[in-house]
N, C-alpha and C positions, 0 to 999 in steps of 0.2 A: 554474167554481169550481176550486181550486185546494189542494192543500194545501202547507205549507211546514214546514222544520226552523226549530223555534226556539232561542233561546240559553237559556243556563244559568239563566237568573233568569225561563225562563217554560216549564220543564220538566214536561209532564205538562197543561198548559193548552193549550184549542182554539182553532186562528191559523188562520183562512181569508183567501184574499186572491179578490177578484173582478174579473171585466175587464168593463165597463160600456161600450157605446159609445151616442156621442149618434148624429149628422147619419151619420157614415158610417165607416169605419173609421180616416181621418183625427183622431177626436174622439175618442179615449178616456181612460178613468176607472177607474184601481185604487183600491180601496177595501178594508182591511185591518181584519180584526174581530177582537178578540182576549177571552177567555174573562179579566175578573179575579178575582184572588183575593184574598184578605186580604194585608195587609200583613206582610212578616218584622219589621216595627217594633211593631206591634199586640202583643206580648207585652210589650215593653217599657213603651211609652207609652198603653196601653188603646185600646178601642176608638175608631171611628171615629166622628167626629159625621154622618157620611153615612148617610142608611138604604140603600145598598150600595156594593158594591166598585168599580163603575163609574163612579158618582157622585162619587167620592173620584178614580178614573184622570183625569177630564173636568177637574173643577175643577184640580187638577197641572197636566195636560197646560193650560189656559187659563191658569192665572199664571205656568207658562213661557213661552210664548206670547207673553204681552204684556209683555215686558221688563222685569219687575218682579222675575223671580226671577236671584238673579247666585250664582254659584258661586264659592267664594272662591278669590282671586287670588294665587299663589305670589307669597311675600315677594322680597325681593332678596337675590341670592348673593352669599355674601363671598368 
């Protein structure tokens, strides 16, 4: 196990990263766990419909994932 510096939007939350090996040291596996917390949107927009913080990170993290979330596309320069 390993600890690591995190960035500015996960300051004060626990990030461990792990080195996992299969068949032999040829086969390995980082696996990064990360502590969440509530949302900085959640004061604005109420709570979560997740019953927690993780549940809400998982679902994100999977409809970005599956190419369904698009980030909007700088207009054209005049």
């Amino acid at each position: 196990m390993a600890r690591k510096v995190v960035g500015v939007g996960s300051v004060g939350t626990r990030c461990r990263i792990f080195l996992l090996v299969g068949r032999d040291h040829k086969d390995p596996l980082f696996l990064q766990v990360k502590e969440a917390q509530a949302s900085v949107l959640e004061r604005f927009v109420g709570k979560s419909r997740y019953r927690n913080h993780g549940q809400r990170v998982v679902a994100g993290q999977h409809l970005y994932a599956s190419g369904q979330w698009h980030f909007p596309q700088p207009g054209p320069r005049d």
